[in-house]
C-alpha positions as CSV (number, residue, x, y, z in Angstrom):
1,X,92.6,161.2,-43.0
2,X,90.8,162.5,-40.0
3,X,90.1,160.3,-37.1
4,X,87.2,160.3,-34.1
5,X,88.4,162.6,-31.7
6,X,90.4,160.0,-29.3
7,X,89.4,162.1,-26.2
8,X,85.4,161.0,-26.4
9,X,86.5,157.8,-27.9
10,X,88.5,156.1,-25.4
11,X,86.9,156.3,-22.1
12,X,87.9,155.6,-18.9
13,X,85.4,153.6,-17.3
14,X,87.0,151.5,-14.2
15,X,89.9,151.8,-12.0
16,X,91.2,149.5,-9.1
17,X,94.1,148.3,-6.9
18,X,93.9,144.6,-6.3
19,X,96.3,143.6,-3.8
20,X,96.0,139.8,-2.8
21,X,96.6,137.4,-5.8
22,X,94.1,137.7,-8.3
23,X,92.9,136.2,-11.6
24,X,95.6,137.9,-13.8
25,X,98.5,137.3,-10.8
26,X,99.7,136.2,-8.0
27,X,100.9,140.0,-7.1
28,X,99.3,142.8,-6.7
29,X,98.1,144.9,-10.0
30,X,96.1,147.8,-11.2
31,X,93.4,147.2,-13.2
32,X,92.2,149.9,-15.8
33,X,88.8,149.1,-17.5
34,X,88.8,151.2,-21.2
35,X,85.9,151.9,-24.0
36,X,87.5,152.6,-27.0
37,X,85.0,153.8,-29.3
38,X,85.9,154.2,-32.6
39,X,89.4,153.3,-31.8
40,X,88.2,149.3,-32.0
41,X,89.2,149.5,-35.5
42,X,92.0,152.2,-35.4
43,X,95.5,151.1,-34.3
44,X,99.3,153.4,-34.2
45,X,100.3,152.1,-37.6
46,X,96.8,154.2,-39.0
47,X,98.1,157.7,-37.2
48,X,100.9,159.5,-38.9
49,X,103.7,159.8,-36.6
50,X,102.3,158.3,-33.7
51,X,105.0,155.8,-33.2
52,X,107.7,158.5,-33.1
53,X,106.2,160.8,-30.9
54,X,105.6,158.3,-28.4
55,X,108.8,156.7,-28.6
56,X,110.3,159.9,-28.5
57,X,108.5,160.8,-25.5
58,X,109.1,157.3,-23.6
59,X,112.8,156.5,-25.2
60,X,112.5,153.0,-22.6
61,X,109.7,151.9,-24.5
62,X,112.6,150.2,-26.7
63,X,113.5,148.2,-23.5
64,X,110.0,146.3,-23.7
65,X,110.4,142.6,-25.6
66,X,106.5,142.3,-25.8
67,X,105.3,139.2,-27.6
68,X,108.1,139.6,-29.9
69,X,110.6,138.3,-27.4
70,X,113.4,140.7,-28.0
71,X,114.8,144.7,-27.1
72,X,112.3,146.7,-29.3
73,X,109.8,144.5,-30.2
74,X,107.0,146.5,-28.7
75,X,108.3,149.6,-30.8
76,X,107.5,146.7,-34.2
77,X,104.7,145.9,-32.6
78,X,103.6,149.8,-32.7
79,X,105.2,150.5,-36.3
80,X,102.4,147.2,-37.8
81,X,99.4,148.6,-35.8
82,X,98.5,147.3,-32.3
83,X,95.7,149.6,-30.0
84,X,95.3,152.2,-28.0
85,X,94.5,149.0,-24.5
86,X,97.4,147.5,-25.4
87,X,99.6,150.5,-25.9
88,X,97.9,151.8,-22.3
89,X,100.1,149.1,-20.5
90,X,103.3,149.5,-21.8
91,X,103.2,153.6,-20.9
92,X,101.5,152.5,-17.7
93,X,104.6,149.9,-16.7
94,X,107.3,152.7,-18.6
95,X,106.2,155.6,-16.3
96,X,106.5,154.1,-13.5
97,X,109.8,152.7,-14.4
98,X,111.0,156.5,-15.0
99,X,109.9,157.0,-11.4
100,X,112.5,154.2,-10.3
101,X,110.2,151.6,-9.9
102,X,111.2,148.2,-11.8
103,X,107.7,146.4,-13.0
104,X,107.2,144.5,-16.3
105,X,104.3,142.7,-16.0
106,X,101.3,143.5,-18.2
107,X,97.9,142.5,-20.1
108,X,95.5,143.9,-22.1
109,X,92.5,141.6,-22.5
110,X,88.9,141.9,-24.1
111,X,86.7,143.5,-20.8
112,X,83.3,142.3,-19.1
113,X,81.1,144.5,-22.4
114,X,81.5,144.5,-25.5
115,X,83.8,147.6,-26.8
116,X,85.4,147.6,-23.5
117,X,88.9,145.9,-22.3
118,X,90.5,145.2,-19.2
119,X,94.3,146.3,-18.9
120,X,96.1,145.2,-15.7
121,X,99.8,145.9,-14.9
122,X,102.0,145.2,-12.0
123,X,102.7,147.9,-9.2
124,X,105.2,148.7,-6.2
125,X,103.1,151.4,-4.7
126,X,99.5,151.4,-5.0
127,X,98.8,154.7,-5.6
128,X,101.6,155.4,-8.1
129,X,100.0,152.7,-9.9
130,X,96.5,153.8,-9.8
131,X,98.1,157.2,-11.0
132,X,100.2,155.8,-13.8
133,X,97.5,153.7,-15.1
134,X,94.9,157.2,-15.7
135,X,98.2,159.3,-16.6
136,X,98.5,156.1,-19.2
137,X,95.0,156.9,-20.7
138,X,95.7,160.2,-21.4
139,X,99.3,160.1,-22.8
140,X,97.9,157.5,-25.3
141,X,94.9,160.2,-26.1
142,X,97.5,162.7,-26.9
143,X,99.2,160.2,-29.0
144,X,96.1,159.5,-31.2
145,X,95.0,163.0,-31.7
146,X,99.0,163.9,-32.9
147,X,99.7,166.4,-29.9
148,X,102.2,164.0,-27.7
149,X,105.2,166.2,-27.1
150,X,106.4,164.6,-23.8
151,X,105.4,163.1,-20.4
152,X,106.4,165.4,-18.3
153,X,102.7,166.6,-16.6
154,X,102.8,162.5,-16.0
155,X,106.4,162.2,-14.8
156,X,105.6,165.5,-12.2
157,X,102.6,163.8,-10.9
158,X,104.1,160.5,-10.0
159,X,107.4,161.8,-8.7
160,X,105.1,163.5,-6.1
161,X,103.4,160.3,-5.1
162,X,106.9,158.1,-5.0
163,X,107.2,159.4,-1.4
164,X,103.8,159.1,0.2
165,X,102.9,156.1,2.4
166,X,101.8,153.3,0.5
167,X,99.0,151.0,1.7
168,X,100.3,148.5,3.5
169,X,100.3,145.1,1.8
170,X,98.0,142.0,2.9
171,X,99.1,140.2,5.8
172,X,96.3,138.4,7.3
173,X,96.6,134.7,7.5
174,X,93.2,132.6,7.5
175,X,92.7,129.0,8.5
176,X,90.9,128.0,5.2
177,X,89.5,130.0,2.0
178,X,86.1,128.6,0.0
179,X,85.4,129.6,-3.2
180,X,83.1,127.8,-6.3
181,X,79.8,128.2,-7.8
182,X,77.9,125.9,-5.3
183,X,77.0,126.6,-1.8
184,X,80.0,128.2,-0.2
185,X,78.2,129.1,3.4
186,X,76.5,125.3,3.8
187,X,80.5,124.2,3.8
188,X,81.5,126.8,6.4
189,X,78.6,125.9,8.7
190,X,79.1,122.2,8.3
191,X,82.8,122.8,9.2
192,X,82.0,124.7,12.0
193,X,79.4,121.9,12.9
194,X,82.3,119.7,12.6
195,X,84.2,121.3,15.6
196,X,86.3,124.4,14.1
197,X,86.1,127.2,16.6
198,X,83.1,129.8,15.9
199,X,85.9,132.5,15.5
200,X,88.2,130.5,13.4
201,X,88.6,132.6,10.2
202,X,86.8,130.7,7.5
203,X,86.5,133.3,4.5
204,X,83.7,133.2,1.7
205,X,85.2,134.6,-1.5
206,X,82.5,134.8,-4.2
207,X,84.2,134.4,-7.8
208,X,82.9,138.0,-8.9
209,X,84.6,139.4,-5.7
210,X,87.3,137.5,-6.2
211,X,87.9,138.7,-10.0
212,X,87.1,142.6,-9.0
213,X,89.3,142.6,-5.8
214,X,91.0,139.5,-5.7
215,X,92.1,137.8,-2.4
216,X,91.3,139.5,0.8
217,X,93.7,137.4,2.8
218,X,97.7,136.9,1.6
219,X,98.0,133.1,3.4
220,X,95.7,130.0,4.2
221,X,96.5,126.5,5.7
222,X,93.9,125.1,3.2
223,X,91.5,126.1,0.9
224,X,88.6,124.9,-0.5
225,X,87.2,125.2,-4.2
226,X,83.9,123.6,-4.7
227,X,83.3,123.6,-8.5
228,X,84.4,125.4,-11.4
229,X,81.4,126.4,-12.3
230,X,81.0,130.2,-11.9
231,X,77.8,132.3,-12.7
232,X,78.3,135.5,-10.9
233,X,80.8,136.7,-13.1
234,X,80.7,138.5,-16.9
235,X,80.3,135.8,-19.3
236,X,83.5,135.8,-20.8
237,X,85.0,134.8,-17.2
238,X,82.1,131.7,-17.3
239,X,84.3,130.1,-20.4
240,X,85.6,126.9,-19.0
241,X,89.7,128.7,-19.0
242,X,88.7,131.3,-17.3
243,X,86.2,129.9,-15.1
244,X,89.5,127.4,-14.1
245,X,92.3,130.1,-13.3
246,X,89.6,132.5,-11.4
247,X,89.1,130.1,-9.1
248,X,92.2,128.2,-9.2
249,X,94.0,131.7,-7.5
250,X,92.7,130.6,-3.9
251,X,95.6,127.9,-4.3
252,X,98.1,131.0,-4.8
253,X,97.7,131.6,-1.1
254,X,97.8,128.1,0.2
255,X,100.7,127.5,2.1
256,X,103.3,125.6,0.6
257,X,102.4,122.0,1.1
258,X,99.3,122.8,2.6
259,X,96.1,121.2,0.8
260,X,93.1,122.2,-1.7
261,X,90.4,120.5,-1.7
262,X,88.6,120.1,-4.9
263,X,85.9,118.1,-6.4
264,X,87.0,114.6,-8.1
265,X,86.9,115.0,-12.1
266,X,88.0,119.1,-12.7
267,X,91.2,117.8,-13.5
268,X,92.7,121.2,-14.5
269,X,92.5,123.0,-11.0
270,X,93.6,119.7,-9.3
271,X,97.0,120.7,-11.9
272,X,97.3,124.4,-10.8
273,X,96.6,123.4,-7.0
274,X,99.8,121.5,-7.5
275,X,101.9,123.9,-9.9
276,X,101.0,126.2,-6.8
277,X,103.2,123.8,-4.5
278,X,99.9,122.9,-3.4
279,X,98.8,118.8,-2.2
280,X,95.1,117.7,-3.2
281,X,92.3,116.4,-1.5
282,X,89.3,115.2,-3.7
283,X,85.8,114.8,-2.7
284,X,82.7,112.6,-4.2
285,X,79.2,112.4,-2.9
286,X,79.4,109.7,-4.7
287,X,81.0,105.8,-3.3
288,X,84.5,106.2,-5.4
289,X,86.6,108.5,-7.3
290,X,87.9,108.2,-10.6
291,X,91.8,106.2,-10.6
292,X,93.1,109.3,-12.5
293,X,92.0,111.1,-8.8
294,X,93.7,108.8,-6.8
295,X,96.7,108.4,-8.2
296,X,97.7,111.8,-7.1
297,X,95.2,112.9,-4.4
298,X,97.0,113.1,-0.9
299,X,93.6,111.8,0.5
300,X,90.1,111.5,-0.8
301,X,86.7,111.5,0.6
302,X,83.5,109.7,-0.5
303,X,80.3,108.3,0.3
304,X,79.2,104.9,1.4
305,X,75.8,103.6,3.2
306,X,75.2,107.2,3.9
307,X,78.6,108.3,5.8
308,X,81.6,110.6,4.7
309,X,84.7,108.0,4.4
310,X,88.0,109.4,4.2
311,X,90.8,107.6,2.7
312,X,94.9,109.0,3.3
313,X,97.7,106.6,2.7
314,X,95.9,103.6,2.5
315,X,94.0,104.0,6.0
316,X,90.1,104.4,6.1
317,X,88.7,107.4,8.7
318,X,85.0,107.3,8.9
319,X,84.1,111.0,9.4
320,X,80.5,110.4,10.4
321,X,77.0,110.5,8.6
322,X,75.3,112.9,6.2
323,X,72.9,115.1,8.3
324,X,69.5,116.2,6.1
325,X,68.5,119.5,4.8
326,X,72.7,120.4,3.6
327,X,73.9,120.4,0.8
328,X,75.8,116.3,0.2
329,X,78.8,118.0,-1.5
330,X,79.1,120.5,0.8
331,X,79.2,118.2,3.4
332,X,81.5,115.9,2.3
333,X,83.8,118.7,1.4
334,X,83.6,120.2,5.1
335,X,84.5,116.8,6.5
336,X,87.6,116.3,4.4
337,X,88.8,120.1,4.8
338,X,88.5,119.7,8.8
339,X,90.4,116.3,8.0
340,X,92.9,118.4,6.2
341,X,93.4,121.1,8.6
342,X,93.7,118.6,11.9
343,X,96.0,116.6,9.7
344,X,98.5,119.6,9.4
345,X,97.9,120.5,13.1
346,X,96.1,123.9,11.9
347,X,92.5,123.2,13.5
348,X,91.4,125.5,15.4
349,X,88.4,123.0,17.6
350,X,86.5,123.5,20.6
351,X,88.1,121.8,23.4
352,X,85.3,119.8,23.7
353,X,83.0,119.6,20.7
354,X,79.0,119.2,21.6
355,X,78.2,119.4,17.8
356,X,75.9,122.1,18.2
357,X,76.3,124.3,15.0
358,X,78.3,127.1,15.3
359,X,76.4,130.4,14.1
360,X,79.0,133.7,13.6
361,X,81.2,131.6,11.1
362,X,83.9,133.5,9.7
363,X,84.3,137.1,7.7
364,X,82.5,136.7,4.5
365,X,83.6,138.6,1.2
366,X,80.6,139.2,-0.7
C-alpha cells in the first residue's frame, strides 16, 4: 500500500525554547508544534519496516520505558502502531542523548488546531534542543517514506552545537508574580497604592504568554493567581485541567515557603500551591470563606462593612477600606499579597507612604 507522501504531510509549523517553568514543566523544554496530514490516521505498525529501520538507526531507543514502564517498551509501543508526534519525542530526547546529554522527559499532546499537536521535550542546551527537535521531524519523515538509513546528518549537526555557548538560564528574582483571567494590572496598581516601591518588580504574566514562553522570571517571594478562569488561550487550554496547571506554574517559582495567594473555592490550585512547597493565602470580596479554606489557609482576607480584614493565626489586621472605580477582588487580593510580602520581610515600601498611586509599576509580559 502507498501512503501520502510524509514530507507534505507532517509539517512543521512551530518551534520554541521555553526556559522558566512552564505548563508542561517546571524545567526548561522545547516545544515543537506538528500538522500531520494524512498521518492522523497512519501510525509505524501501517509502514513496512518502519520499526526496524528506526531502531536500527537509534539502537538507545530500546532504553526508553515509555508508558509501558519497562526497557523496550517504546520499541512495543512502535511494533502496535503509535504516530509520527509521539515518535518525534522519543528521537528528539535519543539524539540528544547520543550527543552526551542525559534528558528523558517527553510529551506529545493534541495542539492549539485541530490536525496539529504540541510535542515538548526536556533540554540541557537550548539550541541543541531546538536543533534536535527539527532534526526529530525529519528523521521521522524519512522513516514514513521507507528511506531511514541512519542519523548521522542529525548526529553531525548537533555534535557541532554541543560546544557553542548556551543561553544563559533565568536568574532574575521578582518580589511577586500575578497571573488569572481577571484584572491583573488593577492588583499591581492597588499594591503599589498600598505602599510597594514604584520599582519593585511586580510582573504581569498573561496565561497565553505564559503557556507560549512560560515564566519570564526563575524566583518570587509570592505570587498571585487571581482566577482560574483563562480566555486568552486555545480552547483546549480553557478546559477546567488545563486551565488549573497553566496557572498553577507561577507557584513553581515561589520560594519555598513563601505564599500564593488565590481566590477562596478553586480548591485544586490551592493543592498544587502546596505540592509546590508553597503556603496559601485566600481571598473573598465576600464577609467569610468557606471552612474547607480555612482549615489550611496560612491567612485569609475578606470583606466586612466595606474594609479588607485580614485574618493570620487567629489575630484580625484591618487593611483599610475599598476605594471606588477598582476592581473589589483585585483589591482585596493586593491587600493580602502586601500582607504576605511584609509578613516574610520581602516588601519593598516607601519609607514613608503618602498613598498616592504609584504609576511605572512593574515589567509587564504581555
Amino acid at each position: 500500500m502507498t501512503h501520502p507522501d510524509p514530507y507534505t504531510e507532517i509539517r512543521l509549523v512551530g518551534l520554541r525554547s521555553l526556559r522558566g517553568a512552564n505548563f508542561w514543566s517546571p524545567r526548561p523544554v522545547t516545544r515543537l508544534d506538528v500538522a500531520v496530514g494524512a498521518y492522523e490516521d497512519i501510525h509505524s505498525a501501517q509502514v513496512p519496516g518502519f520499526t526496524e529501520a528506526l531502531v536500527r538507526a537509534l539502537p538507545g531507543l530500546w532504553e526508553h520505558r515509555c508508558s509501558i514502564g519497562e526497557r523496550g517498551g517504546f520499541v512495543t509501543r512502535l511494533r502496535r502502531g503509535t504516530y509520527a508526534p509521539h515518535i518525534a519525542e522519543h528521537v528528539g530526547l535519543e539524539l540528544q542523548t547520543m550527543v552526551g546529554y542525559d534528558v528523558g522527559y517527553g510529551r506529545a499532546r493534541g495542539g492549539d488546531r485541530p490536525g496539529e499537536y504540541t510535542v515538548v521535550f526536556e533540554h540541557l542546551h537550548a539550541e541543541v534542543g531546538l536543533r534536535a527537535a527539527a532534526l526529530a521531524l525529519d528523521v521521522v519523515q524519512k522513516a514514513f517514506a521507507g528511506e531511514l538509513e541512519d542519523v548521522d546528518f542529525a548526529l553531525n549537526e548537533l555534535r557541532a552545537l554541543v560546544d557553542t555557548p548556551d543561553v544563559p538560564p533565568l536568574a532574575q528574582r521578582v518580589l511577586c508574580g500575578i497571573t488569572g483571567g481577571g484584572d491583573r494590572a488593577a492588583v499591581r496598581e492597588e499594591m503599589l497604592r498600598r505602599g510597594i516601591r514604584d520599582d519593585a518588580l511586580i510582573v504581569d504574566v498573561a496565561p497565553s504568554y505564559l503557556l507560549n514562553a512560560g515564566l519570564p522570571y526563575a524566583r518570587s517571594e509570592i505570587a498571585v493567581i487571581l482566577d482560574s478562569d483563562v480566555q486568552d488561550v486555545p480552547d483546549r487550554y480553557r478546559e477546567e485541567e488545563r486551565n488549573l496547571q497553566l496557572v498553577s506554574v507561577l507557584a513553581d517559582a515561589v520560594r519555598r515557603d513563601g505564599i500564593v495567594v488565590l481566590p477562596g473555592r478553586e480548591w485544586e490550585v490551592q493543592d498544587m500551591a502546596r505540592r509546590a512547597g508553597c503556603r496559601v493565602a485566600v481571598f473573598s470580596e465576600l464577609d467569610a470563606v468557606p471552612a474547607r479554606d480555612t482549615r489550611v489557609a496560612h491567612s485569609v482576607a475578606m470583606v466586612r462593612d466595606g474594609r479588607v480584614v485580614i485574618e493570620t493565626g487567629g489575630e484580625l489586621a484591618d487593611a483599610g477600606p475599598l476605594v471606588d472605580g477598582t476592581d473589589r477582588a483585585a483589591q482585596v487580593a493586593a491587600a493580602l499579597a502586601v500582607h504576605s510580602l511584609r509578613e516574610l520581610g520581602a516588601a519593598e515600601t516607601e519609607e514613608e507612604w503618602s498613598g498616592s498611586r504609584g504609576t511605572e509599576a512593574a515589567r509587564v509580559a504581555p
